[in-house]
C-alpha positions, 0 to 999 in steps of 0.5 A, a space after each residue: 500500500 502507497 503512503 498516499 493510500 495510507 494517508 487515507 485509511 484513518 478517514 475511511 475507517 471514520 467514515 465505516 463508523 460514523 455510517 454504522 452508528 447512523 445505521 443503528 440509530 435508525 434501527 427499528 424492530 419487529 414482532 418475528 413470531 409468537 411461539 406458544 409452549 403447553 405443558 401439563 402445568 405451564 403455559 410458555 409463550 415467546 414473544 420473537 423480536 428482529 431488535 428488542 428496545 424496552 417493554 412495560 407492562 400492565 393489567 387491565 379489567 373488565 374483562 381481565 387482560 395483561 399487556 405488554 407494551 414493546 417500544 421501538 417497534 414498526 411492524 409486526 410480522 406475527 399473526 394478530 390472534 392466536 387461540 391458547 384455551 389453556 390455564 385460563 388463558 383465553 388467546 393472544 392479540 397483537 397490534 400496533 398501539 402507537 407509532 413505534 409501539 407494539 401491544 401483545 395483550 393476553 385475553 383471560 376466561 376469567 381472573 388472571 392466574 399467576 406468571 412472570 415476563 422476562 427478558 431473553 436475548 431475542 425478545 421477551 418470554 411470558 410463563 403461566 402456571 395454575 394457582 395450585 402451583 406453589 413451586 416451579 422449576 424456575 424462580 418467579 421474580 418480580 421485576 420493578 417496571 421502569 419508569 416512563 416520563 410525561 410532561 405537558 404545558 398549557 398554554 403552549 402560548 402565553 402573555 407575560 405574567 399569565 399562569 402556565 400550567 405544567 402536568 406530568 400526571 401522565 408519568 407511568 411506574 412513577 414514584 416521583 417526577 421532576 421538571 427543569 425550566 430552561 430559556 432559549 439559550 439554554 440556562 436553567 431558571 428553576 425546577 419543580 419535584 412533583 410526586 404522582 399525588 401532586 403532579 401539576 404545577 403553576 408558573 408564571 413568566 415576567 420576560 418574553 421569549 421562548 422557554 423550554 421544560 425537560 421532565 424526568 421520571 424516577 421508579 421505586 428503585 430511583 432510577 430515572 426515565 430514558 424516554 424523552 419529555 420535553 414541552 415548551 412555551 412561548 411568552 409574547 412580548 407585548 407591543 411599544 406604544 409611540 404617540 406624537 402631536 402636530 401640533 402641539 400647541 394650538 388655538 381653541 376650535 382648532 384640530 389637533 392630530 394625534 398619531 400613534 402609527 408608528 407604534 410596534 410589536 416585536 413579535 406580531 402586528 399592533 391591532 387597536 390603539 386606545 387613546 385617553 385625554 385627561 385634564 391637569 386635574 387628571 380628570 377624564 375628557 375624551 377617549 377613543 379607539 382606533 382598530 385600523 392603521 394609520 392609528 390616529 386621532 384628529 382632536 379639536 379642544 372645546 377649552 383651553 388648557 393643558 391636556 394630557 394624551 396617551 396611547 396604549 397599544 394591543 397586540 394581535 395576542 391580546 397583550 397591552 404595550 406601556 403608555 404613550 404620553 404627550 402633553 398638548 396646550 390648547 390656548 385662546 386664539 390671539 384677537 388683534 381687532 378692538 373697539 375702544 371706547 374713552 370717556 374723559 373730563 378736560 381742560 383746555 386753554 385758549 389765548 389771554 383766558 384761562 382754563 375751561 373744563 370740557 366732558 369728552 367722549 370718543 370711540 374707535 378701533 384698537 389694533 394690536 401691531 405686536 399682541 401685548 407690546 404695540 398698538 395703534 389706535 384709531 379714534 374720534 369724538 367731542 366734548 361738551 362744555 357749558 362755558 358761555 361765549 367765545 368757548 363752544 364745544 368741538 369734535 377731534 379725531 387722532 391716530 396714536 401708537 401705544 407701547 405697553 410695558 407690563 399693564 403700563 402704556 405709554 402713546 404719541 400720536 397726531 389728531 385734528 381738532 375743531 376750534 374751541 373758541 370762537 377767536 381760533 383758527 376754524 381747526 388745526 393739527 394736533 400732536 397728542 401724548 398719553 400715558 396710562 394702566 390697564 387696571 382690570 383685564 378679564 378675557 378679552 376686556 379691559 379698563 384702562 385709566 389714562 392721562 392725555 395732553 394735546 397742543 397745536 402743530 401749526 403757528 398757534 402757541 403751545 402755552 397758550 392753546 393746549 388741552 388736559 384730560 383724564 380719562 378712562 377707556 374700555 377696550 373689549 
């Protein structure tokens, strides 16, 4: 043999291995043939196996049956009823019970006499003898049947904190049982020893994912189960709520958009939406429910205020995400436009005279150029006097800017007025200055107090002809 050939030889001995283990674990049995032995006192009957795995047994009433189970068994090639009519056994029957199962069931006459099963080294052999019988040739053992393992969890798909049952009662020849909880990747969270009298218990997860139960049956001589038992469950996540707002912040009777379309679910789809408005009390204002994409909710706010909103989203599995919350100000929209109305006393001056006092009245429009910092008003009226000749009463009319300073105004501006003694000019201009406080404000009225002083503009004299007035004024 070459180097090379040699070379090859450790792989193809590994390769023979690994195809013979494959081979043997894909192995699986039959029931050969059924050989029945009568004697003047025994009945021998041999169960011929092609692979032999592990049996159970056990016995049944109503009538009166012995099976035996043969595990890892896929035909049976034996006939499925043989007559016996001998020491009270009436016959035989063969048949699968379960993929992989065999039952061989011994049908009695009456009650079941005395007999043992054992192992041989190709299948399993049953013995019967009358009752009479006290001793036999060979020793009747008992033998302690090995334990069989069941575990079962429901529900198989839960929300978090929700009860999960697990039940191991159906465990045979068991004399205590025990399951182990495993997460995903493979760590063990706890465990649980059950006894055949308490076999279920109830748990609870507070973590989504997927978790795994591995149960184990122990017989009267403590030895462990060989089959396998497992079961699983799976623990849904519940979704993520989002919530914005657009906008934010708006005027009374206007919409405002509240959208929760982009809330999620990690493991599913978000089906409905909860919406929720409460007031800064925490007192209920408005709800509502949206069960289609997009999940929003155009809001229009009755009163000013400021609201809280929130979103809880569920899932298509029935489980609730987290709040959303946003905060959202509805506010009075912001009035530009006013009807002032002045009522004021004064005194105005003429040439060589002294002051004479006057009751004046106007009305006009208020503008607010910038909302609570800058005003235009536009005005006009008259005052009355009872002073006798050459005094007479006059209109005017004036534009003025007013800054406002907290409650405080200060305002300069320009006015005509007609002439208030017979001597002046039949009118002329004026240059107007006031200066005043807003002294009540509710909503959208106010009550301002004011002091106004007006002189000429053309080539009349200021000290000789000016006005005086005090006054109040309504805006609303």
């Amino acid at each position: 043999m070459t180097r090379k050939n040699l070379s090859l030889f450790p792989f193809l001995l590994l390769f023979i291995f690994l195809l013979a283990t494959f081979s043997f674990s894909q192995q699986r049995g039959s029931i050969e043939k059924i050989v029945i032995s009568k004697t003047e006192k025994t009945i021998e009957v041999r169960v011929l196996l092609s692979f032999f795995s592990y049996y159970r047994q056990f016995e049944l009433s109503g009538p009166n049956r012995v099976v035996i189970d043969c595990f890892d068994i896929r035909a049976i090639k034996a006939p499925r009823f043989l007559r016996v009519n001998a020491l009270g056994v009436r016959g035989i029957r063969t048949g699968m019970f379960k993929a992989n199962i065999a039952r061989v069931v011994f049908d009695m006459l009456d009650g079941i006499p005395p007999y043992k099963i054992e192992s041989i080294d190709n299948g399993l052999r049953i013995l019967f003898w009358p009752e009479e019988v006290k001793v036999i040739e060979e020793k009747v053992e008992i033998e302690i049947e090995d334990a069989i393992c069941d575990i079962k969890v429901n529900p198989v798909r839960a929300n978090v904190n929700d009860p999960i049952l697990l039940d191991m009662s159906g465990s045979k020849n068991a004399k205590s049982m025990e399951a182990e909880v495993f997460d995903k990747e493979g760590i063990q969270i706890t465990s649980k020893k059950l006894t055949p009298e308490y076999p279920k218990w109830e748990t609870r997860f507070d973590q989504p994912g997927e978790y795994f139960f591995k149960g184990k049956a122990f017989s009267k001589k403590d030895k462990p189960s060989e089959n396998i038992c497992e079961a699983r469950t799976f623990i849904n996540a519940p979704p993520v709520s989002r919530l914005e707002c657009s906008p934010c912040r708006a005027q009374i009777q206007k919409p405002i958009t509240l959208d929760a379309t982009g809330s999620t679910d990690p493991d599913g789809q978000v089906i409905r939406i909860d919406f929720e408005i409460t007031d800064e009390e925490g007192n209920l204002v408005d709800r509502f429910t949206d069960n289609e994409m997009p999940f929003s909710w155009e809001k229009v706010f009755e009163d000013k205020g400021v609201y809280t909103v929130t979103a809880i989203g569920t899932d298509d599995f029935g489980a609730m995400s987290d709040p959303a919350l946003v905060k959202v100000v509805a506010r009075e929209g912001r009035k530009r436009l006013f009807i002032a109305l002045d009522a004021d006393a004064m005194a105005a001056r003429g040439q060589g005279t002294s002051y004479s006092w006057y009751m004046g009245g106007r009305l006009g429009i208020v503008y607010q150029i910038l909302p609570g910092a800058l005003d235009i008003i536009i005005s006009g009226g008259g005052a009355y006097t009872t002073e006798s000749a050459p005094w007479k009463s006059f209109y005017n009319g004036s534009v003025l800017l007013n800054l406002h300073v907290g409650p405080v105004f200060i305002g300069a501006g320009a006015g005509v007025a007609a002439k208030h003694k017979e001597t002046l000019p039949k009118s002329y201009g004026e240059a107007i200055a006031n200066i005043g406080i807003d002294m009540f404000s509710i909503r959208r009225t106010k009550i301002s107090i004011l002091f106004e002083a007006a002189g000429p503009v053309s080539d009349l004299s200021l000290k000789e002809h000016h006005k005086l007035a005090v006054g109040f004024r309504l805006t609303f």
